[in-house]
N, C-alpha and C positions, 0 to 999 in steps of 0.2 A: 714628454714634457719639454716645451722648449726653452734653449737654452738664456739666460739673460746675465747681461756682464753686471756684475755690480758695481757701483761707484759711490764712494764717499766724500760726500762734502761738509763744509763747515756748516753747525745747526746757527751761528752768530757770529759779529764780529766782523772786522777787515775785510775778508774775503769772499764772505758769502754772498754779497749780490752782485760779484761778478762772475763768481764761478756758476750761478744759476743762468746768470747771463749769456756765456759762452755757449753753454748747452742748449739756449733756444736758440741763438745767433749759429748753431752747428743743425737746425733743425728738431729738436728734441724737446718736445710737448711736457711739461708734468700734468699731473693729476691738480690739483685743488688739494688743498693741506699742507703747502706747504711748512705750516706746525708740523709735522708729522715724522718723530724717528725714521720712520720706512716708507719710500714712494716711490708710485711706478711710471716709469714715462708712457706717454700716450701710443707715438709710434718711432719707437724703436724700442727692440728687445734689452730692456736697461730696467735695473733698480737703484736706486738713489738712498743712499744713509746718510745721514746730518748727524754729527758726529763733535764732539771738542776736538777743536787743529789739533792740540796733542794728542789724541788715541788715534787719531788717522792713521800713521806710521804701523803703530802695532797692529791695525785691524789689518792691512793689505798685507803685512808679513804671513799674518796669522792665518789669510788666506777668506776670514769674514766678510771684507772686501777685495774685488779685484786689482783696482786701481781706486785714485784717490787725487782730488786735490789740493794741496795744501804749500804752505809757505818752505822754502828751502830751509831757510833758519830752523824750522821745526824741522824737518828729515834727517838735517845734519845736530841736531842738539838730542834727539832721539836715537841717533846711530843703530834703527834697524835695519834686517836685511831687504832691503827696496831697493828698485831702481828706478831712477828720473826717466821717466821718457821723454818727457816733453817741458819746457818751458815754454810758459805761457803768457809772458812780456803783463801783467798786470799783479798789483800788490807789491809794485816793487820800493823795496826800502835796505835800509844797511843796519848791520848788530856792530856798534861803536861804542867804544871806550868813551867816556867824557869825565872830566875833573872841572872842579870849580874855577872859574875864569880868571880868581885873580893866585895861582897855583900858573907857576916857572914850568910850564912841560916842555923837556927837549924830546925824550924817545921814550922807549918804553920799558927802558930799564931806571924812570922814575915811579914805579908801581913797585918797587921792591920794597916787601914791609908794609904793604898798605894793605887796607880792607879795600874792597870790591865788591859794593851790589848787582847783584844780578838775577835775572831769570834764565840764565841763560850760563850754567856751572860747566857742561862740557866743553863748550865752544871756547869758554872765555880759558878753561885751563889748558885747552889746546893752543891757544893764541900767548898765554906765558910759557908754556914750555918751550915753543917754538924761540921765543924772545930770552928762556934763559932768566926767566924773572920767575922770585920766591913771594906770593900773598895770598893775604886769605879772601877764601871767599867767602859770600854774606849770600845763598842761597835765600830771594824772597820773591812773593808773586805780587805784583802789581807797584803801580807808583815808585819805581824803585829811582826816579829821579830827585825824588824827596829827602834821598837820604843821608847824604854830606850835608843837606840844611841842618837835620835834624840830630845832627854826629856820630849819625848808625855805621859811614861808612866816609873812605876820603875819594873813592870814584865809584864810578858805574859801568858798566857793560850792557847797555841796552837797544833796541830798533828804533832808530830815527829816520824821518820822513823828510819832513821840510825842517829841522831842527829848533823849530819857533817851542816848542815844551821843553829843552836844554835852555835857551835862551832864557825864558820865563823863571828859571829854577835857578838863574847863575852857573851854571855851565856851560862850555865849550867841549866838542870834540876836539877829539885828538888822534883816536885810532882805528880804522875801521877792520872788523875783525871779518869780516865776510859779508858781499855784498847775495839781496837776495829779492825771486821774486815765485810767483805764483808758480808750480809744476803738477806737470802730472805724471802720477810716481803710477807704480805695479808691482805686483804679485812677482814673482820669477818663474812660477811653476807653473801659468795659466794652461790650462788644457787647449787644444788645438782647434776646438768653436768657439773658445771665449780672445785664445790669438785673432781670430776671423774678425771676432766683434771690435776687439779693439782698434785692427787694423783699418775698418770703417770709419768708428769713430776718427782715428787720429788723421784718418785723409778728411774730413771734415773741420777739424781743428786747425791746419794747417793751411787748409783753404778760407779760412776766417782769419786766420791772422796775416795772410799774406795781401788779402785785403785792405784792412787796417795799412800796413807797409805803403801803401800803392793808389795813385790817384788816379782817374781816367783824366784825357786832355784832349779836346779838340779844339782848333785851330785853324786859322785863313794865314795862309803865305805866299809871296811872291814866287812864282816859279824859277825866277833865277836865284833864290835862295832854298831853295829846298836844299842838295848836298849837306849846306852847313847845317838847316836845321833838323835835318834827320840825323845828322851826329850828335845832335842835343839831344832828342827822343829816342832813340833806338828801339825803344817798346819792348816787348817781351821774346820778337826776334828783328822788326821792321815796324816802323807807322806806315799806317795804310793812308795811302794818296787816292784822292778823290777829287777830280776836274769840278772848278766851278763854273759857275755860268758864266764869271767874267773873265773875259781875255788877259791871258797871265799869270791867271790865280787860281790856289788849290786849296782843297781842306786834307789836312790831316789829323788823323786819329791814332793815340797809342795812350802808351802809362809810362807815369814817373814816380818814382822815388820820392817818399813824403819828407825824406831827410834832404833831400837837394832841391825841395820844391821850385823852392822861392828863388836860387840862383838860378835855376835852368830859364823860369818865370824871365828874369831880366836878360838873361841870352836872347831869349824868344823875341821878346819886345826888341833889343838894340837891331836884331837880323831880320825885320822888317814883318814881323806876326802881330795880326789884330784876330781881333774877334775870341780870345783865348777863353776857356770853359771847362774849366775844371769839376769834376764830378766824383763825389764817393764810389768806393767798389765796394758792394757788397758781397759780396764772394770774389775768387779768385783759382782757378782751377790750372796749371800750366800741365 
């Protein structure tokens, strides 16, 4: 019987159409159904669970699934035995403290004595111990921004995004109790075909995100500027120089850094580069 790694993803919610995403964007076909608890990828040896982000945790400990992707906040609020293998730069958000905006917060030894709603009871009593602060908590599931309106609680501990749903509600943050983003967690005990399998997958994951990272660039330059601007480019070891047709002048080709894009951009331009052409990477293999 051949071997196939399992993999559990979110059946809804936040993260499920990017985690389905990665996995085509890593080459990996589903079936049709995706309703469907259980499915199998087309071509690669994989089975796919859709699953609630909370039971993830437990299935990959349990060993039901292999590996699994799901939200940090949930790994560390579930505290089973898993390991992160990977971070996966999407679904990223923060589990923060917020109190109503017109409330004096200096630190966070003003929660003492107070209620705190939450989904999120581990993390947040980890986050008072550490601070040495005594409150209750108000364990509830959903809307839990509601609830200083409503006098259930005097703050909250919850995952904020763009924080426009604290605004809305009259809250401010105040404490970020762990920043968090999409991972791919694992089994610990995977057998030595399903190591293989993984280790496939995650050179494919890795070459997708290092994509994303990374822009292709070519470019026309003066030939008594090149020096300088192959210090701006340097590529992945050198930009490749290519003679143009006109006396003087080169094309080169490399990758840059999507976080220095747009400085390197105006280097380019000031040390005499036209024609510049920027292009997505769709993979990235070094």
């Amino acid at each position: 019987m051949e071997t196939k790694l399992k993999i559990a993803l979110q059946k809804s919610g936040r993260l499920y159409d990017d985690s389905v995403k990665i996995l085509k964007e890593c080459g990996i076909e589903l079936q049709n159904g995706m309703n469907k608890l259980l499915n199998e990828a087309i071509n690669f040896p994989m089975q796919i669970l859709f699953l609630r982000d909370d039971d993830i945790p437990q299935y990959v400990e349990d060993g039901v699934a292999d590996i699994g992707i799901v939200g940090e906040n949930i790994v560390y609020e579930t505290n089973k035995n898993v390991e992160i293998i990977e971070k996966l730069g999407f679904g990223k958000c923060r589990l923060s403290v917020a109190v109503p905006r017109n409330e004096n917060y200096a630190d966070a030894q003003f929660l003492n004595g107070k209620r705190i709603a939450t989904t999120y009871p581990f993390l947040l009593q980890s986050f008072l111990d550490k601070n040495k602060v005594t409150a209750e908590i108000h364990e509830i599931s959903g809307s839990v921004e509601i609830t200083p309106g409503v006098g259930l609680a005097d703050a909250i501990c919850d995952l904020v995004s763009s924080g426009s749903t604290l605004f809305s509600n009259g809250l401010k943050e105040t404490e970020v109790v762990l920043n968090s983003q999409a991972a791919l967690i694992g089994n610990k005990d995977l057998s030595s075909e399903k190591q293989l399998l993984l280790k496939k997958l995650l050179f494919r994951i890795q070459a997708v995100k290092k994509a994303k990272k990374n822009k292709y660039i070519l470019l026309n330059a003066p030939n008594d500027k090149l020096d300088i601007i192959c210090s701006l480019i340097p590529g992945m070891k050198s930009p490749t120089i290519l003679p143009l047709g006109i006396e003087g002048w080169s094309s080169l080709h490399s990758v840059v850094q999507e976080d220095d894009f747009w400085n390197i951009i105006e280097s380019l331009k000031d040390n005499g580069a036209e024609g510049i052409l920027i292009i997505p990477i769709e993979k990235m293999v070094l």
